[in-house]
C-alpha positions in Angstrom: 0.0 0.0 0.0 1.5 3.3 -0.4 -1.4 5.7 1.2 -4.9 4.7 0.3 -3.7 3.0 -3.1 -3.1 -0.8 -3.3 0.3 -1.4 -5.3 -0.2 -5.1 -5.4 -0.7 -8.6 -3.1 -0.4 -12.1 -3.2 -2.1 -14.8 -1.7 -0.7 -18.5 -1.0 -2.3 -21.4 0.6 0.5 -23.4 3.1 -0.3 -27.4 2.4 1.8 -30.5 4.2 4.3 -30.8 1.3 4.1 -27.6 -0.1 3.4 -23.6 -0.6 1.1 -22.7 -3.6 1.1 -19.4 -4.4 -2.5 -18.6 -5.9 -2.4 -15.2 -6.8 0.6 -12.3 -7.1 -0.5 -9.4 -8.7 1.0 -5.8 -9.3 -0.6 -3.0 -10.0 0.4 -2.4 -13.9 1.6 1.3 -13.4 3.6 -0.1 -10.6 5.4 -2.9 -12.2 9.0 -3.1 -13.0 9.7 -1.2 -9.4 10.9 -4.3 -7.5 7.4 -5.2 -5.5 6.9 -8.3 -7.0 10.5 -9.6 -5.9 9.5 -7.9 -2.5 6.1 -10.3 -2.6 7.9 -13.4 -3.5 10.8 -12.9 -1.1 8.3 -12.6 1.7 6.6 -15.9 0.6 9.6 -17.6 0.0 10.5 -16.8 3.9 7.0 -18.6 4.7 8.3 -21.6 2.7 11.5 -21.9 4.5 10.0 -21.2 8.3 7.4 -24.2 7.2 10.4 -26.2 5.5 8.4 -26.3 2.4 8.8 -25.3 -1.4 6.6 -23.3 -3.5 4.4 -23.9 -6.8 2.7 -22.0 -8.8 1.3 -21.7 -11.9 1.5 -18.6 -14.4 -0.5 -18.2 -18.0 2.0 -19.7 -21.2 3.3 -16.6 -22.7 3.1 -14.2 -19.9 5.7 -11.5 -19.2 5.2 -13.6 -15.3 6.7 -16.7 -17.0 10.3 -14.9 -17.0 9.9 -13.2 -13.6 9.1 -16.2 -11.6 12.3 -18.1 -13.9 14.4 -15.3 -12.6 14.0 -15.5 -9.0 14.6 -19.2 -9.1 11.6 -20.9 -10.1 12.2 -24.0 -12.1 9.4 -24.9 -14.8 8.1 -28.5 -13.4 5.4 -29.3 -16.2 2.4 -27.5 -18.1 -1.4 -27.7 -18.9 -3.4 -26.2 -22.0 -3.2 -22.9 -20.4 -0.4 -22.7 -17.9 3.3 -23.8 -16.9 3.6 -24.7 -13.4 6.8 -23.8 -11.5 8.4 -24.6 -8.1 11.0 -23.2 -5.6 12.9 -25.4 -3.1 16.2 -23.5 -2.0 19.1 -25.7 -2.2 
């Protein structure tokens, strides 16, 4: 939030084996400012206190697609309409 204006958030459900991350959206005229990162750091931190990875799964040919690959998100298998990804750290 900056004010009264919503920037962006994320939701993720915390499962036995794992964290899925349902939604992570960002604000279009605030993309590209380092919030998402911010987002996903802060989930990834509620992976590792659970000792669990994450999945998700983004729209094929989404600008998303490259985000998630470039904070360490490895592409684990796809569907007719999305490309699901996960994130243990090593």
């Amino acid at each position: 939030m900056r004010g009264e204006e919503i920037l962006g958030f994320y939701m993720v459900t915390l499962g036995e084996q794992k964290l899925f991350l349902n939604h992570l959206y960002i604000d279009p005229k605030f993309q590209g400012r380092g919030i998402g990162t911010k987002l996903l750091n802060h989930a990834k931190q509620i992976a590792l206190v659970n000792n669990t990875g994450i999945e998700l799964e983004a729209l094929k040919e989404r600008r998303s697609n490259s985000f998630y690959s470039s904070n360490g998100f490895v592409k684990i298998g796809e569907s007719e309409f999305d490309n699901l990804y996960r994130w243990k750290e090593s």
